[in-house]
N, C-alpha and C positions, 0 to 999 in steps of 0.2 A: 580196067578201072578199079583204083581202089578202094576200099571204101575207109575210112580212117577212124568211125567208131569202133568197130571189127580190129583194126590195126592197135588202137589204143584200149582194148579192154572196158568199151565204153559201152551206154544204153544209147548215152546222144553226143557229140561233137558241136559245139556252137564255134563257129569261128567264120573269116573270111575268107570266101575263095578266091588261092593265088590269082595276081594279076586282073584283079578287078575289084571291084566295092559292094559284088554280091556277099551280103550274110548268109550263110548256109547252117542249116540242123543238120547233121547226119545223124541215123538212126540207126542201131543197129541192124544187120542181117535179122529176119525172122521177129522185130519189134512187136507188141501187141498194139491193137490199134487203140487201146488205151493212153500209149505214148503218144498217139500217131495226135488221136483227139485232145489230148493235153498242149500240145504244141500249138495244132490249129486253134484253140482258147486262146492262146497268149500272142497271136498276131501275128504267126509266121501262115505260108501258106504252102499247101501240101501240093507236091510235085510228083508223078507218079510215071515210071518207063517202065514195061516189061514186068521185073521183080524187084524192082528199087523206086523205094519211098522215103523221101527228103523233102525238107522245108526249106524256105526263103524267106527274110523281111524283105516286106513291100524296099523297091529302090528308090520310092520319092518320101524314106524316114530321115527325118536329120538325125544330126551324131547325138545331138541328147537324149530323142526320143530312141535309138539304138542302142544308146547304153542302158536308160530306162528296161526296156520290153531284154535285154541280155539278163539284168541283174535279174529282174522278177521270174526269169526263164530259170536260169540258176537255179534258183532258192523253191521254185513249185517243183521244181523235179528232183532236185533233192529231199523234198519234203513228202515229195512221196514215193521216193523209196529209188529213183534209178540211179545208175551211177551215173554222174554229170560232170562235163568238164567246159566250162568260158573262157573262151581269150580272152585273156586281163586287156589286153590292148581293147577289146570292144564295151568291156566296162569302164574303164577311166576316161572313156569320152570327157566330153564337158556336160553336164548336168544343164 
């Protein structure tokens, strides 16, 4: 299993996991949990196996509140300082 922050040079991966309508955070390998609680703040929820920790938005969010809680994700975690990257596809939802 890959992990796609790790593959893209990232702190956090926001995007959809193929073949379904789960929103995923991936976090880096080795994250502080200062990411980890920055994430659970903004409404994802923390998923934990073995040595990997990943977030979910709840599956009963509609597409506006999904692009909402994406964009604010973005812009807190850039703001404080990790590298971030959103699926433009999960921000231009409909508002």
């Amino acid at each position: 299993m890959s992990n796609q922050a790790d593959d893209n040079n990232l702190d956090v991966l926001i995007h959809r996991r193929a073949l379904c309508t789960t929103v995923v955070a991936e976090s880096r390998t080795g994250a502080p949990e200062a990411l980890f609680a920055t994430l659970d703040g903004l409404g994802f929820q923390r998923q934990e196996h073995a040595i990997y920790v990943w977030h979910v938005l709840p599956d009963d969010l509609d597409p506006a509140e999904i692009s909402r809680t994406c964009r604010r994700a973005g812009s807190t975690l850039l703001a404080a300082g990790y590298k971030t990257e959103v699926d433009e596809r999960l921000i231009e939802q409909p508002q």
